[in-house]
N, C-alpha and C positions, 0 to 999 in steps of 0.2 A: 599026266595031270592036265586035267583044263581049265586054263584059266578063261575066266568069265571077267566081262568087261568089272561086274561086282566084284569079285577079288582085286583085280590091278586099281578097280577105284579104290577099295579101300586101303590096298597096302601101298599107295601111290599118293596118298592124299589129292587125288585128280577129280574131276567134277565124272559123275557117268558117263557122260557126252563123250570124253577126251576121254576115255577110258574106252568106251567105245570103237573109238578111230584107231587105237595102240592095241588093243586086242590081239586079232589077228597075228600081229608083227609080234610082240612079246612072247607069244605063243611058241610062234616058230621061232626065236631067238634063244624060249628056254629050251624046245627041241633041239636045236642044231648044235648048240654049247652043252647038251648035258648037264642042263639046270633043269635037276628033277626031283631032287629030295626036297620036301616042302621046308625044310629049314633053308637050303639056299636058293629057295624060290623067294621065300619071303626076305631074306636078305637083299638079294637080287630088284624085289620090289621098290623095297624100301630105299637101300642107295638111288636108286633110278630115280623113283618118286626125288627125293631132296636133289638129286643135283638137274632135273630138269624144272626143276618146282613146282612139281606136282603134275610134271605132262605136258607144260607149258609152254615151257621155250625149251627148242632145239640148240639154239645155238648163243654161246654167251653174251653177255648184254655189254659192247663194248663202251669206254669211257676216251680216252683209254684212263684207265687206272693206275695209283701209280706202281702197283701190281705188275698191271700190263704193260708199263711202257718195259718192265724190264724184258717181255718177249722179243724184243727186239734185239738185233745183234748190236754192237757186239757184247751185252752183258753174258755173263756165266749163266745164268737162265735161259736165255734164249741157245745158247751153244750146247745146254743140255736138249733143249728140244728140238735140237738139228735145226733150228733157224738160223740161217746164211746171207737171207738176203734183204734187205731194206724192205719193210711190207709185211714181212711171214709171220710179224705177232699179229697182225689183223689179218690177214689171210689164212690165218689156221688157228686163229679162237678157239674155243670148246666148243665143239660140236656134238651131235649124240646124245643120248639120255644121260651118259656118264663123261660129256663134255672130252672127247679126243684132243688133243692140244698138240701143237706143236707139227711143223714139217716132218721128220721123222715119222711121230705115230701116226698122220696122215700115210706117208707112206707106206707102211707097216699094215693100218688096216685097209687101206687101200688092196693090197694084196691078197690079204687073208677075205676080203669080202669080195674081192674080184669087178673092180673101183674104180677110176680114175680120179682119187680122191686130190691128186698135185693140182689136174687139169682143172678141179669140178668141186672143191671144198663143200660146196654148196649141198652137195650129195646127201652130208649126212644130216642136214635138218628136215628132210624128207621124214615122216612116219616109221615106214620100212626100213631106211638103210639107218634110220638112230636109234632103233630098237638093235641091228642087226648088231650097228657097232657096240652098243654096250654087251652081248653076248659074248661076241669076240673079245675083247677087252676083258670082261669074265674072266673066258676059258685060257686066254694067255696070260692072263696075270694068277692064274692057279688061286685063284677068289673061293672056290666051290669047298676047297680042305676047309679055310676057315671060318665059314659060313655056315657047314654043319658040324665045325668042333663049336658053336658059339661066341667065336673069338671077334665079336664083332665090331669090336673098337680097335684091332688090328685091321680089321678088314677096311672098317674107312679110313684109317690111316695110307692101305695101302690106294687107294682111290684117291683120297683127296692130298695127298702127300702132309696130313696132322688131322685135328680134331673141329675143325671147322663143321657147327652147325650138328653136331654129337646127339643134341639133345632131340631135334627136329627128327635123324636118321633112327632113333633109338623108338621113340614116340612111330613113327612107321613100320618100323620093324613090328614091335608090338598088333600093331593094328592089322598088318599082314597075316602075323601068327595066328588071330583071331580068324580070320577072313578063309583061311586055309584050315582049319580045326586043329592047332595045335598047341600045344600050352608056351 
């Protein structure tokens, strides 16, 4: 399939410009993950689109929040995301089109993208490696079954860990479907 910077604009709610620059990289992200069925491309889009906000920011907008201060050790949230050390909730924010979080999935996609993402966090708000990692994230969170069984309020559950922003992701979805010819 090829996506056109028009498609990811649309199913990304991105300006064409920034659809433009993500191209490329989306491309090869749905190639290399085996996002090819236009149902989990447009899915794909759509998650991407809302948790980058539209293409926008790479990387989460720190506060800290009181959200975020629980990434810090030693809460039960941060000890889920393999943060150990004083720092690692702002040192491993959300990065990526699908916001990576956490030491752990740092190291995890670190790997799988072949990264120094411990050394280099900064990696994934690059273009290229935030497309690359919402791919991998995809393909290792097995997103693609539910994405063309339609199951799509599972699927951002399994992304956003609940239904945060439901309506925004659903509203993309749609407009993706459109943009790809599909009902």
């Amino acid at each position: 399939m090829n996506l056109t910077a028009e498609i990811i604009a649309a199913g990304t709610g991105a300006t064409l410009a920034r659809a433009t620059v993500f191209a490329p990289f989306m491309q090869a992200a749905c190639a290399t993950y085996h996002i090819l069925d236009p149902r989990d491309v447009a899915a794909f889009l759509a998650q991407t689109g809302h948790e980058s906000e539209n293409l926008v920011y790479t990387k989460e907008l720190w506060g800290p929040t009181p959200a975020q201060r629980l990434y810090e050790p030693p809460s039960q949230k941060a000890k889920g995301l393999g943060n150990t050390q004083l720092g690692d909730g702002r040192r491993f924010c959300g990065r990526g089109l699908i916001q990576v979080t956490g030491r752990r999935n740092y190291t995890l996609a670190g790997i799988g993208l072949d990264l120094d993402l411990v050394n280099h966090p900064e990696l994934l708000e690059q273009p290229e490696h935030a497309a690359m990692s919402a791919g991998w994230f995809w393909w290792n969170n097995k997103l693609s079954a539910l994405a063309t069984a339609g199951q799509f309020t599972t699927l951002t559950e399994r992304i956003n860990g609940g239904t945060n922003g439901l309506a925004d992701r659903q509203a993309l979805y749609g407009a993706a479907k459109k943009a790809l010819g599909i009902a």
